[in-house]
VEXDREN-2710 file (C-alpha; in Angstrom, 1 decimal):
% VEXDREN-2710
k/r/px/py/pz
1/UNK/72.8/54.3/71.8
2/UNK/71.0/57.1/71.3
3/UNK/68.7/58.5/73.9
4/UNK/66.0/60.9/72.0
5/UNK/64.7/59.6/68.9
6/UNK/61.5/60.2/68.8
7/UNK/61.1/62.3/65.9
8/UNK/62.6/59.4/63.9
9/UNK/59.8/57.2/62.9
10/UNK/56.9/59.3/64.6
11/UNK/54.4/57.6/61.9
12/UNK/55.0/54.1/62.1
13/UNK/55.6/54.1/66.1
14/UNK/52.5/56.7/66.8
15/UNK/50.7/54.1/64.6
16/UNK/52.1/51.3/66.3
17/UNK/51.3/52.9/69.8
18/UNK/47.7/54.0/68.7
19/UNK/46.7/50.5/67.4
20/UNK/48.1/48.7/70.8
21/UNK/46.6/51.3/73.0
22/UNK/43.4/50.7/71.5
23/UNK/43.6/47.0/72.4
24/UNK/44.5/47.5/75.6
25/UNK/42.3/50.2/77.0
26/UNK/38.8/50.8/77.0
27/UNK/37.0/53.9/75.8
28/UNK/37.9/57.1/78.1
29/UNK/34.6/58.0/79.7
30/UNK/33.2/55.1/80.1
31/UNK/30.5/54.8/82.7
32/UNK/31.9/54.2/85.8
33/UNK/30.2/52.4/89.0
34/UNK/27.6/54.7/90.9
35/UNK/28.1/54.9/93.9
36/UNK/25.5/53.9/96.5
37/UNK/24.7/57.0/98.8
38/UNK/22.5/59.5/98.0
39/UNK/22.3/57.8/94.1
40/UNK/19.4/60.2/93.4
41/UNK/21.2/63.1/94.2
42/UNK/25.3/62.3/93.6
43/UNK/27.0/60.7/90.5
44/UNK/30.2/59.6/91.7
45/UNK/32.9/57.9/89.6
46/UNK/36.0/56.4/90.6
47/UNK/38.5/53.4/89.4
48/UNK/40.4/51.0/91.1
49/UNK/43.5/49.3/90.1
50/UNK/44.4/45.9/90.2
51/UNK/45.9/45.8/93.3
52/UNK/42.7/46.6/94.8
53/UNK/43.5/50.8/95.4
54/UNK/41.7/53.7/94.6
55/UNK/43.7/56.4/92.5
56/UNK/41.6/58.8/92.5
57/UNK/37.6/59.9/92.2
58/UNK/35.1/62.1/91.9
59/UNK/31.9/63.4/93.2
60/UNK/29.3/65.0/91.1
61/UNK/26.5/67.1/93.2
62/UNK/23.4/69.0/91.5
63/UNK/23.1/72.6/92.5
64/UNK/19.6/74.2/93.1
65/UNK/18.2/77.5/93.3
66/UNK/18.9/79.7/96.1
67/UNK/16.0/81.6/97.0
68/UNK/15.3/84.6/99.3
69/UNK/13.8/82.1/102.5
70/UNK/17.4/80.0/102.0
71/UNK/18.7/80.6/105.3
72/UNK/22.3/81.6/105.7
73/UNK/25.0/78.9/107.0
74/UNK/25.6/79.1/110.4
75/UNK/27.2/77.0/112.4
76/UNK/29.6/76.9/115.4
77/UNK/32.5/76.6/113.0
78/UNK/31.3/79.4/110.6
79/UNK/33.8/81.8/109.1
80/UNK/33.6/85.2/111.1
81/UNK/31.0/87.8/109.9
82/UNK/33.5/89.9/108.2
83/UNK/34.3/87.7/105.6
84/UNK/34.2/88.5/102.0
85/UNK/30.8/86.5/100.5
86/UNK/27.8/86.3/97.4
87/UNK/25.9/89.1/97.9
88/UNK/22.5/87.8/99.8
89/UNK/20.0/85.6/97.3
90/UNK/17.5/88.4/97.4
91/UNK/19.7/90.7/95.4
92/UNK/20.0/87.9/92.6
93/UNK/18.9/84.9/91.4
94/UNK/21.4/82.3/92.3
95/UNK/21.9/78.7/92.5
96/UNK/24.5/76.7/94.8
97/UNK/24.7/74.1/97.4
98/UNK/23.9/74.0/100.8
99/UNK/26.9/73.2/103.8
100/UNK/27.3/69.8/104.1
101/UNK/29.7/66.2/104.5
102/UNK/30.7/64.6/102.0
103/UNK/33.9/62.2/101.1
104/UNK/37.4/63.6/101.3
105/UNK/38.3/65.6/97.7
106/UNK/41.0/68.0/96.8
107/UNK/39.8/70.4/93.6
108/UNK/36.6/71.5/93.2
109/UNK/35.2/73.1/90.2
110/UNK/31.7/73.6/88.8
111/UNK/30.0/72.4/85.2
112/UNK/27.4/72.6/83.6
113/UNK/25.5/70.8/80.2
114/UNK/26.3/73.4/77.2
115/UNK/30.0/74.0/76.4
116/UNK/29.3/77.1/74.1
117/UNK/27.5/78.7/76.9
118/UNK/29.6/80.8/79.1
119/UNK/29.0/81.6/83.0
120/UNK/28.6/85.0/83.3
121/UNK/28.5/85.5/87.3
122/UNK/30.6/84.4/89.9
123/UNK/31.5/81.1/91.8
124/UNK/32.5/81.1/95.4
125/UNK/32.9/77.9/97.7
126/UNK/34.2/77.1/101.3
127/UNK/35.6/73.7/102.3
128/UNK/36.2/72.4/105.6
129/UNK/39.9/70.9/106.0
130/UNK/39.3/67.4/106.9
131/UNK/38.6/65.6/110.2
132/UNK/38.1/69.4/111.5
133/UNK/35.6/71.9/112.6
134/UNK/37.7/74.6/110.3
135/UNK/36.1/76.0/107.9
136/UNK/37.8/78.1/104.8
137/UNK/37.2/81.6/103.7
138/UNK/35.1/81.8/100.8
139/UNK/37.8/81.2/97.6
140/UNK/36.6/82.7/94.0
141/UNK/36.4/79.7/91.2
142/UNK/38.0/81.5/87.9
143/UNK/35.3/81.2/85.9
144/UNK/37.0/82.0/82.3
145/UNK/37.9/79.0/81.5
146/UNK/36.2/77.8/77.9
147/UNK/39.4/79.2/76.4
148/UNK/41.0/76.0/77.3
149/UNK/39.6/73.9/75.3
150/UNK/39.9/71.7/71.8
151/UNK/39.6/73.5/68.8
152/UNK/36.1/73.8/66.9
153/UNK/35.3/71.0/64.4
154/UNK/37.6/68.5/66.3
155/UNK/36.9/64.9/67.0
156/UNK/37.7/66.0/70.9
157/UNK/35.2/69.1/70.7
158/UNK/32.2/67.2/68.9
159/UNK/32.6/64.2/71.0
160/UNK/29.1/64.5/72.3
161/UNK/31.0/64.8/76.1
162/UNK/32.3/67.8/76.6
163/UNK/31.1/70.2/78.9
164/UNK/31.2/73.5/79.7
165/UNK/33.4/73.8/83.4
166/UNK/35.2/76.6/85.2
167/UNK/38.9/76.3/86.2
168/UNK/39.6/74.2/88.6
169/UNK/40.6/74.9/92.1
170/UNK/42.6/73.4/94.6
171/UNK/41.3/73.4/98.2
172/UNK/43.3/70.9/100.1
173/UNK/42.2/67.6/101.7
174/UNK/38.7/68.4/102.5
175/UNK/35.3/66.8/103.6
176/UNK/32.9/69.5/103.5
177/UNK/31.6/72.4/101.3
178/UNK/29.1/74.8/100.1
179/UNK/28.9/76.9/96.7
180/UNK/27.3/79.9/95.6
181/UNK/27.1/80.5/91.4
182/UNK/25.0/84.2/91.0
183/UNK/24.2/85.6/87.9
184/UNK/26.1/88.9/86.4
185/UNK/23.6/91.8/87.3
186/UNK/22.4/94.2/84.4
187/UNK/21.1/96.9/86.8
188/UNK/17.4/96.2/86.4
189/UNK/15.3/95.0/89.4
190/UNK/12.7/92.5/88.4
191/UNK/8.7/92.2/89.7
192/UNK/9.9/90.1/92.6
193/UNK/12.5/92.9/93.7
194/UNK/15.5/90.8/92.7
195/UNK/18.3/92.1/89.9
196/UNK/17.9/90.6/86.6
197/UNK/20.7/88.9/85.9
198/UNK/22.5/89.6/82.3
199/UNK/22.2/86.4/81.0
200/UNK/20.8/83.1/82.4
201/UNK/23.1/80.8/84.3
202/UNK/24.1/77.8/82.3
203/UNK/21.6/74.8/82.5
204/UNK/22.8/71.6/84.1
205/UNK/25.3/73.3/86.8
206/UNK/27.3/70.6/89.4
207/UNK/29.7/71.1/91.7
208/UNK/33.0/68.5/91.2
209/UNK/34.4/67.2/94.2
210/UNK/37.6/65.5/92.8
211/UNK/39.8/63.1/95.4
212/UNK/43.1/62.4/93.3
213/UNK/44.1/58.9/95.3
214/UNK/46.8/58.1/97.1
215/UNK/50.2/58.9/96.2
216/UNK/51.4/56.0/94.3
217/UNK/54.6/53.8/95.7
218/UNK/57.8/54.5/94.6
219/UNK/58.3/52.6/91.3
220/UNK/61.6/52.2/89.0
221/UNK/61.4/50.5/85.4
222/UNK/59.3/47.9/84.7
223/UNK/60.8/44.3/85.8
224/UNK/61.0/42.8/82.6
225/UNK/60.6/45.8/80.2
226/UNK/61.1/45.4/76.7
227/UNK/64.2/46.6/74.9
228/UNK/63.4/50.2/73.7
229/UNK/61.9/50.3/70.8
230/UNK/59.4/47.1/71.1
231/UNK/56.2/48.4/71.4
232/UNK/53.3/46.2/73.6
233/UNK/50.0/46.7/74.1
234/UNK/50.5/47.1/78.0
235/UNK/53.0/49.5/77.6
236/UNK/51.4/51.4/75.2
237/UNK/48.3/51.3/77.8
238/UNK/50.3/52.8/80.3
239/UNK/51.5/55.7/77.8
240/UNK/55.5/55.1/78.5
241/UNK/56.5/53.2/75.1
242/UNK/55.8/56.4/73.3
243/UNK/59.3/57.7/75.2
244/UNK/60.8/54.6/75.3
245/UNK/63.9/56.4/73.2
246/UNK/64.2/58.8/76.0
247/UNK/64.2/56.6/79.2
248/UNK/62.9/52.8/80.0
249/UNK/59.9/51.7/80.0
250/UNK/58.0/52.4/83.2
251/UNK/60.3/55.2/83.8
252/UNK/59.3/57.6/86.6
253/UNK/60.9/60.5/84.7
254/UNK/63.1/61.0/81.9
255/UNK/66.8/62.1/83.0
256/UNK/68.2/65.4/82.1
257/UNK/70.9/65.3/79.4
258/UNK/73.8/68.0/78.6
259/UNK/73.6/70.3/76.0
260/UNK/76.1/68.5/73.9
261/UNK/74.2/65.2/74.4
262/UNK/71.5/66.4/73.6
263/UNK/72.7/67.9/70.3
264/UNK/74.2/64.8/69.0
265/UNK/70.9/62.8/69.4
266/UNK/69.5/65.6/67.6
267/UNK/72.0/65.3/64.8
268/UNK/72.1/61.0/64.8
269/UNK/68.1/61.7/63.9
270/UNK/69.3/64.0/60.6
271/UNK/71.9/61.3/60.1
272/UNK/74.7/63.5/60.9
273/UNK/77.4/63.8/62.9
274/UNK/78.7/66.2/65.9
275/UNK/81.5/68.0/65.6
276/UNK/83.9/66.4/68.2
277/UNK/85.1/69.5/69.4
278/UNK/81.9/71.1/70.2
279/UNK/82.1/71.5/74.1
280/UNK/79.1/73.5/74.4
281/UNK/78.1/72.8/78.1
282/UNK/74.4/72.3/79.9
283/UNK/74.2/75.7/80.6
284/UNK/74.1/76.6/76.9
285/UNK/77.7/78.5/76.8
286/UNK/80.1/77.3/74.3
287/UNK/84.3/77.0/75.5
288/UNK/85.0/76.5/72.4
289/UNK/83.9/75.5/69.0
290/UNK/86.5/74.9/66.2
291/UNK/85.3/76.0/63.0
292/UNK/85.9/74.0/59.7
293/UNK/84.6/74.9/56.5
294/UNK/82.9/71.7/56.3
295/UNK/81.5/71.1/59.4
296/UNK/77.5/71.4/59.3
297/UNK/76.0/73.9/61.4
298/UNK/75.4/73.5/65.0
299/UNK/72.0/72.9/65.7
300/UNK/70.0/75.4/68.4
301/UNK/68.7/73.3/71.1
302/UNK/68.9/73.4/74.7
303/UNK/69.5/70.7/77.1
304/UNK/67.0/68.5/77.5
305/UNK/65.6/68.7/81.2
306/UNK/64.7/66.2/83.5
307/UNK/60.4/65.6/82.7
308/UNK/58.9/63.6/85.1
309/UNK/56.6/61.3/83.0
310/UNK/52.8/60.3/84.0
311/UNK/54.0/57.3/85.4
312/UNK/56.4/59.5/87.7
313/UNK/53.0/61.8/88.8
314/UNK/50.6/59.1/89.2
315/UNK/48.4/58.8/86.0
316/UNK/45.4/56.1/85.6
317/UNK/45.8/55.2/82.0
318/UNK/42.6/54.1/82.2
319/UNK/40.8/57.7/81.8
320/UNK/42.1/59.3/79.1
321/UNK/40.8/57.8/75.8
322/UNK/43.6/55.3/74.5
323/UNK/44.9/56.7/71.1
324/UNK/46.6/59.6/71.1
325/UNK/46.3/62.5/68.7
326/UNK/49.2/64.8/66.8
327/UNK/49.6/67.5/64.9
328/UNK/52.2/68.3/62.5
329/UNK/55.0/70.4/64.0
330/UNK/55.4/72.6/66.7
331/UNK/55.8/76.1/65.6
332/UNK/54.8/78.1/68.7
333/UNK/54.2/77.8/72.3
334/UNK/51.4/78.9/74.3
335/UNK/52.3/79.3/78.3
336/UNK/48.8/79.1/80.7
337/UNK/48.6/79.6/84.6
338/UNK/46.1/76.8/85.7
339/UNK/44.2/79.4/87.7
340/UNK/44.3/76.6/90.6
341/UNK/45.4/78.5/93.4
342/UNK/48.6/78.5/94.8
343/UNK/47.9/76.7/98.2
344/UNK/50.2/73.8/97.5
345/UNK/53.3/72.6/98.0
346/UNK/55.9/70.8/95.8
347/UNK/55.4/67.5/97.3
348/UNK/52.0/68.0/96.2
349/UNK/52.2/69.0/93.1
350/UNK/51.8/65.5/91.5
351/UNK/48.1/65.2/93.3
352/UNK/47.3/68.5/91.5
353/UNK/48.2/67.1/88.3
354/UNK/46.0/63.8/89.0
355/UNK/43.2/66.0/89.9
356/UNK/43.3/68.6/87.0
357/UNK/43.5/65.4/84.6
358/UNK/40.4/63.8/86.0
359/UNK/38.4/67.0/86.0
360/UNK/39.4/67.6/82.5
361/UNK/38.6/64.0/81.7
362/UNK/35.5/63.2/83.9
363/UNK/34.4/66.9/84.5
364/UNK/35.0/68.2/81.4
365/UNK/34.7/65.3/79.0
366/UNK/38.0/65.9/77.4
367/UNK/40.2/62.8/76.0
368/UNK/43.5/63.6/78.3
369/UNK/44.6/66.4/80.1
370/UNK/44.6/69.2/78.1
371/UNK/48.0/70.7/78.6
372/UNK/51.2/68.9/77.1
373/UNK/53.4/70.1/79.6
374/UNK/53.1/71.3/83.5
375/UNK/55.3/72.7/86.1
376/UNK/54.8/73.5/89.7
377/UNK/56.4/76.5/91.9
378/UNK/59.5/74.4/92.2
379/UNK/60.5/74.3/89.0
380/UNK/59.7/70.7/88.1
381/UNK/58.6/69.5/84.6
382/UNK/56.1/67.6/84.1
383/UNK/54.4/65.6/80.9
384/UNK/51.1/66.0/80.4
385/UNK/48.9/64.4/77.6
386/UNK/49.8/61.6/76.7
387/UNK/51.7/60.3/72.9
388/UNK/55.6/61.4/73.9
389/UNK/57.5/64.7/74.8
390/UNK/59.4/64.4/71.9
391/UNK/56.5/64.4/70.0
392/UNK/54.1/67.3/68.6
393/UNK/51.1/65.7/70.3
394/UNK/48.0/67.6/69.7
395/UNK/46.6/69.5/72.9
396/UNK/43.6/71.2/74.4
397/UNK/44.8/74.1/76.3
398/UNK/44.7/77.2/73.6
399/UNK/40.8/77.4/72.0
400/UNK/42.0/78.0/67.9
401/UNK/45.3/77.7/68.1
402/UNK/46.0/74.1/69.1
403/UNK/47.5/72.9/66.3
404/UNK/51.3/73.2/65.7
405/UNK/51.5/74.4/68.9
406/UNK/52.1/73.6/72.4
407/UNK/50.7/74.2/75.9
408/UNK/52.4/75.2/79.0
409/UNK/50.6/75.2/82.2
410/UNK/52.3/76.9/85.4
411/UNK/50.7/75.8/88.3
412/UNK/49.1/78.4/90.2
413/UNK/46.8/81.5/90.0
414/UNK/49.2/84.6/88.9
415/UNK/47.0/87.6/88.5
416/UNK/48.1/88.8/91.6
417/UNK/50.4/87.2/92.5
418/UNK/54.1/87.0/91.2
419/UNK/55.4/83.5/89.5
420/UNK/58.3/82.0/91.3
421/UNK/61.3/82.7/89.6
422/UNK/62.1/78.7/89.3
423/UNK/58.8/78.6/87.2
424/UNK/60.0/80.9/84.9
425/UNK/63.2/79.2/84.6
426/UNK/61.6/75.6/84.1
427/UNK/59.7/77.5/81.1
428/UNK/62.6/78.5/79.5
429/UNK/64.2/75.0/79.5
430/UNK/61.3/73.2/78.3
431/UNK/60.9/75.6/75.3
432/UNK/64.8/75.8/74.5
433/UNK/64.6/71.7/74.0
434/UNK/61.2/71.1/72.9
435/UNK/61.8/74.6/70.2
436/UNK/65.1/72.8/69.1
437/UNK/63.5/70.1/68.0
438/UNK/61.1/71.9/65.5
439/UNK/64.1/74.4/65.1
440/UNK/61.9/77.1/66.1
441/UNK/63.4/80.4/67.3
442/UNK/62.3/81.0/71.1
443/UNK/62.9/84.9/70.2
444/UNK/61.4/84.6/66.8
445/UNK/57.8/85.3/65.5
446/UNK/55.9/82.8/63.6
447/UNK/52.3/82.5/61.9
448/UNK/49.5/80.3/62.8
449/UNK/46.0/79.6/61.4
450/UNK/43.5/80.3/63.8
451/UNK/40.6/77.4/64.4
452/UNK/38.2/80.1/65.3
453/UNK/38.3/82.1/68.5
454/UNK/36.7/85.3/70.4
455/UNK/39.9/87.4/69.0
456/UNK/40.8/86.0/65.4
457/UNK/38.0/84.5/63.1
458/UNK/38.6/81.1/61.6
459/UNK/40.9/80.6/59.0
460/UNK/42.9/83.6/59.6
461/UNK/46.9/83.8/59.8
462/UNK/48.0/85.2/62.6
463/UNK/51.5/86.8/63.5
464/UNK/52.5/85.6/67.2
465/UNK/55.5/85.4/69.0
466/UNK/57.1/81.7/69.2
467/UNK/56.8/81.8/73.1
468/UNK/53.1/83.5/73.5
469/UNK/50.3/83.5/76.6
470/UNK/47.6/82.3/75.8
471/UNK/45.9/86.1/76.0
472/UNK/47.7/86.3/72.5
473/UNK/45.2/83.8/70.9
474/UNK/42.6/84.2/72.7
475/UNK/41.0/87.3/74.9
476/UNK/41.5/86.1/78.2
477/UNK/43.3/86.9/81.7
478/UNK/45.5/83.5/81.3
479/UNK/48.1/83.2/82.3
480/UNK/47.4/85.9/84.5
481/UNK/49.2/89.7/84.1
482/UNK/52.1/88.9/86.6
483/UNK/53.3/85.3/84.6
484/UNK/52.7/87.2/81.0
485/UNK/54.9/89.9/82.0
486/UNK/58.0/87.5/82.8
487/UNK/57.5/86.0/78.9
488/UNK/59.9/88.6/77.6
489/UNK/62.7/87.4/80.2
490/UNK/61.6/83.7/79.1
491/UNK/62.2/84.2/75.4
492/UNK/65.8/85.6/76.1
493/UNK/66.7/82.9/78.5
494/UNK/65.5/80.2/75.9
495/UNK/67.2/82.0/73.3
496/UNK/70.3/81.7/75.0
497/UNK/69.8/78.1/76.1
498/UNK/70.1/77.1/72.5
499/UNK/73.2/79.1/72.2
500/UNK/71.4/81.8/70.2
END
């Protein structure tokens, strides 16, 4: 039986999925219980599962002005003197949040009420590593990060929700902090002495302390699944029937297939046939290929890789909003850096993931995650929002250029520093499938309409390559100089993955 068919069918089963979701989920965003201390000053959201276990929450804490009588931190555990920090309050006006406990989080980011306005100025925090006296360094917050968003005159962007948010970074396991947000200086020196910022800081700033939960038990399929194909309302809930032709439901990843397997699926969903003595291998090299003068052409399409699904990485269904959204084709792919930091390991990478979801979802008032795809320093693949990887599923990652397109985020920050070479590789196996699909070209060019942006207006067709960085849609750092410059090798290697 055949193993990928989820381009067969995509209406009636994306309806099918969309209308059982809806039944079985509530609303994303919905209020969640406040939590008891300091009510007047913290908004903190969690949810628990049925079995009684927290997967993840977050803490939402006001920040106030810094003025010149704010007293420095100090403390018997402060960072030595030489360390890099905000200029003093009395240079600028600033806003930020004193040193102090609170519960364990991971990622840390800061929002504010206005998505259209921008942060122009710079965020800095320090954490202290949990059940310590060790306190960090202070880190930089990327604050360039409205870019990643949905496109304008979307359902997503005029949800009424959305916020405006900086990147989001990962700390560790941590139970204390302190932030600094000062205004860009424009050289002038108000009555009081102080710079005069450029601009304003955004109204409504917060700090976002998000704890991603426990790492959730090993699981295998569901006891009891359905047959592939049978759509339910809980497994539509839980966002697995959608690649139910690609691995069982409740599936902690889907497998890897070989290049020839993965070309005959292909050709079963055009009702044709392979050509039995296609031996092309996983690595994308053909031994040999007998020629015929009636034999179709041979599709270009990598192997599929091994994905681990949101299942596999720990995602509460319960946060995203519960239909999905598509567009019609994918045509190009846009490859991000999450400007996260690259202070994790592997093993970790799937409490990254659960964090950056519920910041985009909680934080950020998005309806998912706003990549479709992520992969960590490893080289592991992971989906990201939700409605099937076979599928053209509409994204939030590229600001204009979301539809018929696709978003890759590599995990990490990689403006200075270099991407791992397994990243890269991951890349180029992702786009070599999910391109052979659409039968795009990963060498090619191709032309998208932009949805309005800071470098094309709307409505405008724009030239791009099929495997861009984001910085070619929109004028921005992502996904950081050292990532974009590895694009080129990218391309060629997908190229050749298909058998180009």
């Amino acid at each position: 039986m055949s193993r990928i068919r989820g381009m067969r069918g995509h209406l009636a089963s994306s309806i099918a999925v969309t209308c059982a979701a809806a039944l079985a989920l509530p609303a994303a965003l919905s209020s969640d219980a406040a939590a008891t201390p300091s009510a007047a000053e913290r908004r903190t959201t969690g949810n628990a599962t049925p079995g009684g276990t927290t997967p993840g929450s977050t803490q939402s804490l006001p920040l106030t002005p810094l003025t010149p009588s704010t007293p420095p931190s100090s403390s018997p555990s402060s960072p030595p003197s030489g360390d890099r920090t905000l200029p003093p309050p009395a240079l600028a006006s600033a806003q930020g949040l004193a040193r102090r406990d609170v519960r364990r989080f991971s990622l840390v980011g800061v929002v504010w009420d206005d998505p259209d306005s921008e942060l122009h100025g710079r965020v800095q925090v320090r954490t202290r590593a949990t059940g310590t006296t060790t306190w960090s360094a202070w880190q930089d917050v990327d604050t360039h990060n409205h870019e990643h968003a949905a496109d304008p005159d979307t359902a997503e962007r005029a949800s009424g929700r959305v916020r405006g948010s900086t990147a989001p970074l990962w700390v560790g396991d941590s139970d204390g902090v302190e932030v600094r947000v000062q205004g860009e200086a424009d050289g002038r020196t108000g009555a009081d002495g102080r710079a005069v910022t450029a601009e304003p800081l955004p109204k409504g700033l917060h700090v976002e302390l998000v704890d991603p939960g426990a790492e959730p038990p090993p699981q295998g399929p569901e006891v009891n699944a359905p047959p592939p194909g049978v759509l339910t309302a809980e497994s539509a809930a839980a966002a697995s029937a959608v690649n139910a032709e690609l691995a069982p439901i409740g599936a902690t990843e889907i497998p890897a297939l070989s290049q020839k397997e993965t070309r005959a699926d292909l050709l079963e969903t055009r009702g044709e046939e392979l050509d039995p003595t296609d031996t092309t291998d996983a690595a994308g090299t053909a031994d040999t290929v007998a020629a015929s003068a009636n034999q179709r052409a041979k599709p270009y399409i990598g192997a599929r890789p091994r994905i681990v699904t949101r299942r596999g990485w720990g995602a509460d269904e319960g946060l995203r909003e519960s239909n999905f959204s598509y567009t019609k084709t994918v045509k190009a792919v846009f490859v991000h850096h999450s400007a996260s930091g690259n202070n994790y390991r592997c093993a970790q990478a799937p409490s990254v993931i659960r964090s950056i979801y519920r910041y985009h979802v909680k934080s950020s008032g998005w309806r998912d995650i706003g990549y479709n795809f992520l992969v960590d320093k490893c080289g592991n693949i992971y989906e990201g929002r939700a409605g099937g990887v076979a599928k053209p599923v509409m994204g939030a990652h590229t600001l204009g250029f979301n539809s018929k397109s696709m978003g890759i985020a590599v995990l990490g920050s990689f403006g200075k520093a270099n991407p791992p070479a397994a990243s890269v590789k991951a890349v180029a196996k992702l786009t070599a499938w999910k391109l052979g699909l659409y039968g795009a070209n990963p060498r090619g060019k191709t032309y998208l309409k932009s949805g309005g942006g800071n470098l094309y207006r709307k409505g405008k067709n724009v030239r791009l390559n099929v495997i861009s960085g984001h910085r070619d849609g929109f004028a921005t750092e992502c996904p950081g100089g050292r990532l974009y410059a590895k694009l080129g090798k990218a391309r060629a290697t997908s190229a050749r993955y298909q058998g180009r």
